[in-house]
C-alpha positions as CSV (number, residue, x, y, z in Angstrom):
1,X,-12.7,7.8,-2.7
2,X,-9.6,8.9,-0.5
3,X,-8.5,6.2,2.0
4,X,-6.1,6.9,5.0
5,X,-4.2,3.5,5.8
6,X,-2.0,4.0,8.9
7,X,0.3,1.8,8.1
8,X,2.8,2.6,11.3
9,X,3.5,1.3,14.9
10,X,6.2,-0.8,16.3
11,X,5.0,-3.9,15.9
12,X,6.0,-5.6,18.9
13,X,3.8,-9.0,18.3
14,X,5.7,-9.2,15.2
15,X,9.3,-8.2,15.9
16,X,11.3,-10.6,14.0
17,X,9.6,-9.3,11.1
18,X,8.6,-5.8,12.2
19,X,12.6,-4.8,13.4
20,X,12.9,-3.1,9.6
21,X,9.4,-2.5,7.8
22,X,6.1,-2.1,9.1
23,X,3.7,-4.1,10.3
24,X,1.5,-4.1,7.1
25,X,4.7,-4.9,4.7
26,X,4.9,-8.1,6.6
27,X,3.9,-10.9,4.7
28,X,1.3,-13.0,5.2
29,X,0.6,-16.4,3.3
30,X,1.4,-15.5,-0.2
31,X,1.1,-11.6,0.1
32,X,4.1,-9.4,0.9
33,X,3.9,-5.3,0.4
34,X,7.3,-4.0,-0.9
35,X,8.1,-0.2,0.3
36,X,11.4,0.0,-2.0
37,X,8.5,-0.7,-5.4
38,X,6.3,1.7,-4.3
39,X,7.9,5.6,-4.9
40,X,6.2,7.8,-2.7
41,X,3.7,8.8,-5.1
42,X,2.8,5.9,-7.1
43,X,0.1,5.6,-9.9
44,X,-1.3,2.0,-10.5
45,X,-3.1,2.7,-13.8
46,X,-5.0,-1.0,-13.9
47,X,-6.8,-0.6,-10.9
48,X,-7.2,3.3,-11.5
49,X,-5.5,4.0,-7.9
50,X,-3.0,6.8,-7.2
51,X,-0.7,5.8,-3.9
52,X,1.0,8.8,-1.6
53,X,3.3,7.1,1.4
54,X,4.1,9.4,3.4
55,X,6.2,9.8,6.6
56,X,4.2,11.4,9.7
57,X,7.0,10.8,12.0
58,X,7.6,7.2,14.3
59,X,6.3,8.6,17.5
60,X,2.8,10.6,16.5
61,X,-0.5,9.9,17.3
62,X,-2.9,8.5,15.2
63,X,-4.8,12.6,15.4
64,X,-1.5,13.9,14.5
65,X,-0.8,11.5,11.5
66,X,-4.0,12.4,10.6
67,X,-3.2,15.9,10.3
68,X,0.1,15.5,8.2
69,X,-1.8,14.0,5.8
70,X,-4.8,16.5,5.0
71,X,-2.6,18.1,2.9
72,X,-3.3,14.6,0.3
73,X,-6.6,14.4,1.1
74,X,-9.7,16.1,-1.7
75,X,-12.6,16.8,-0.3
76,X,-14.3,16.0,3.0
77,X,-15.1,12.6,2.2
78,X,-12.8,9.9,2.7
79,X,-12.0,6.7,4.9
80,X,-9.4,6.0,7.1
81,X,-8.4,2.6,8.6
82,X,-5.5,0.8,10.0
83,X,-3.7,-1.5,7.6
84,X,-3.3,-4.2,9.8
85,X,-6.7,-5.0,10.2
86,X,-8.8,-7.6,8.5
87,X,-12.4,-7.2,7.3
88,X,-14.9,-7.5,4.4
89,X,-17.0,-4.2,4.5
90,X,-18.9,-3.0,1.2
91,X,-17.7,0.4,1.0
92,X,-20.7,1.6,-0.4
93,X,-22.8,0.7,2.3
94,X,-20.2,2.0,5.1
95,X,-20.7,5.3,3.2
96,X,-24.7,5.5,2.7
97,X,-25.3,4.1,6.6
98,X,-22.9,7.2,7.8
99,X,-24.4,9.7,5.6
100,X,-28.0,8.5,6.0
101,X,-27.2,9.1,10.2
102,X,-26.2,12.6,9.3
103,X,-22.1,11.6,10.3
């Protein structure tokens, strides 16, 4: 499954921490996300995930990000979400509920 994690914005709540990475490299208890160990196309062979980053430009809209991106994208099945929210969602079920409703 191909996943879309807009992983942008300001980060104006957060400024002290957000005034050189974004908001979802920020850490958070124990967890911290590391842009310089991730290349921009990154393989992570244990959990059988392939990671693009990709620059879509600081002041485009989430449509327009969206756009830059097709381009990594196979297929016409994927999610997209914003990496600074929080939420326990069975992916499975997100999938069969949208494609059972014809979406």
């Amino acid at each position: 499954m191909n996943v879309v994690i807009f992983c942008g914005g300001i980060g104006a709540h957060l400024k002290e921490e957000t005034e050189f990475k974004p908001k979802p490299m920020v850490e958070i208890g124990d967890r911290l996300g590391d842009r310089n160990n991730l290349n921009f196309n990154s393989h992570i062979p244990e959990r059988g995930w392939n990671i693009t980053l990709a620059d879509t430009g600081y002041d485009a809209l989430k449509g327009a990000r969206l756009k830059r991106v097709e381009k990594y994208v196979a297929g016409d099945t994927f999610m997209v979400t914003c990496g600074d929210g929080v939420a326990s969602i069975d992916i499975n079920d997100l999938l069969y509920f949208h494609k059972s409703h014809g979406l």
